[in-house]
N, C-alpha and C positions, 0 to 999 in steps of 0.2 A: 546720703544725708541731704536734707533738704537747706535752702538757703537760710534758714528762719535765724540762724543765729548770728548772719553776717554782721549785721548792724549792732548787733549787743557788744557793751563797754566794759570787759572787766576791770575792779577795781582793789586793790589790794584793801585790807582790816591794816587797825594797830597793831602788830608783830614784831616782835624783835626777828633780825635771822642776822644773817653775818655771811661773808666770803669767804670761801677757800680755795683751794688746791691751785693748779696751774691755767693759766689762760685757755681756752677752749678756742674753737668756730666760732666768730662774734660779727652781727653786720657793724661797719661805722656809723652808730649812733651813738650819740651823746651820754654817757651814765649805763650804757652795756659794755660788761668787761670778757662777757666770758668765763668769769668765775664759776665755781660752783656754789651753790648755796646750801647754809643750811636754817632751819626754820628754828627757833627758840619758842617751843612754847610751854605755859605755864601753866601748870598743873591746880586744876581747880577742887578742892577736896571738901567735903562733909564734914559736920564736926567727927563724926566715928573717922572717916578717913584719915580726917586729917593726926588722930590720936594713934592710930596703927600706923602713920607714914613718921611721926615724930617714933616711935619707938623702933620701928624697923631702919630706920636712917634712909628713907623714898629721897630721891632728888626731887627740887623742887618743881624742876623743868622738864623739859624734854626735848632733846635735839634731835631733827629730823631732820638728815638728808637726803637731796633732792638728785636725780637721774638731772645726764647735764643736757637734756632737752627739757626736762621740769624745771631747769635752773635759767635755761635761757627764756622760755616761758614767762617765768617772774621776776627776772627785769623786763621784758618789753611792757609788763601789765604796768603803765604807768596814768591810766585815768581818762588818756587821751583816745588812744589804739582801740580802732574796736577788733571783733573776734578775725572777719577777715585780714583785714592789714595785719593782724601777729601773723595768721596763717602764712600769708605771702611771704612774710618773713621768715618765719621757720621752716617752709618748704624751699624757701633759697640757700639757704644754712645746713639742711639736713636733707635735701630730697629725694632717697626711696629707703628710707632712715627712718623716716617719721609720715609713710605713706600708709593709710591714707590720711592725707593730714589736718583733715576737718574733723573726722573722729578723731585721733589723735589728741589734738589740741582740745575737744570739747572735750575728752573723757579726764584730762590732765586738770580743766578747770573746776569739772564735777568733784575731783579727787580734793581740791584747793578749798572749795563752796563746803566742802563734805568739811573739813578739817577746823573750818571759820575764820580761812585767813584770806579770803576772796568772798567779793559780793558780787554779782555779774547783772550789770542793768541794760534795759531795752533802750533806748534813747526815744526821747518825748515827740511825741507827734508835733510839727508844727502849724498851728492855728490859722 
């Protein structure tokens, strides 16, 4: 894999998710627990949809849980961290766990981009 995605910043969307189960692997940063996560999301329907989900009784949501390297993944995504610095971090955490761990981490974030709960930016050229 080439460098091209060191410098990109991922950024989490509005999502609900929430914490579970028992403390995992975690580095000492600030607002990483360790947890595992799961995603909360909200079921978007059609008028026909949404008329077969009221008669069949569809939940309105959807809770996805996340693999507890996809969990530690999404706390470190906090707006600041670009794609290297998580790497470095999740390969200190997990390292021949989550090797190779630039694939790894890029394919976990495609998965995220893919779901619409991550937006992943390039960082602006300075003028």
């Amino acid at each position: 894999m080439d460098n091209s995605w060191d410098e990109y910043i991922p950024v989490k969307l509005p999502v609900d998710w929430e914490l579970t189960g028992d403390v995992g692997v975690h580095p000492e940063i600030e607002g990483v627990t360790g947890l595992d996560v799961t995603l909360i999301i909200e079921k978007k329907f059609t008028r026909f949809e949404s008329l077969l989900a009221k008669i069949l009784r569809a939940p309105k949501v959807v809770k996805r849980s996340m693999h507890h390297t996809q969990s530690m993944l999404w706390e470190l995504i906090d707006g600041n961290r670009n794609f290297s610095e998580i790497c470095i971090i999740m390969e200190s955490l997990y390292h021949e766990d989550i090797a190779p761990v630039k694939d790894r981490v890029r394919a976990y974030l495609e998965v995220f981009v893919r779901l619409n709960v991550v937006n992943v930016f390039k960082p602006r050229e300075e003028e």
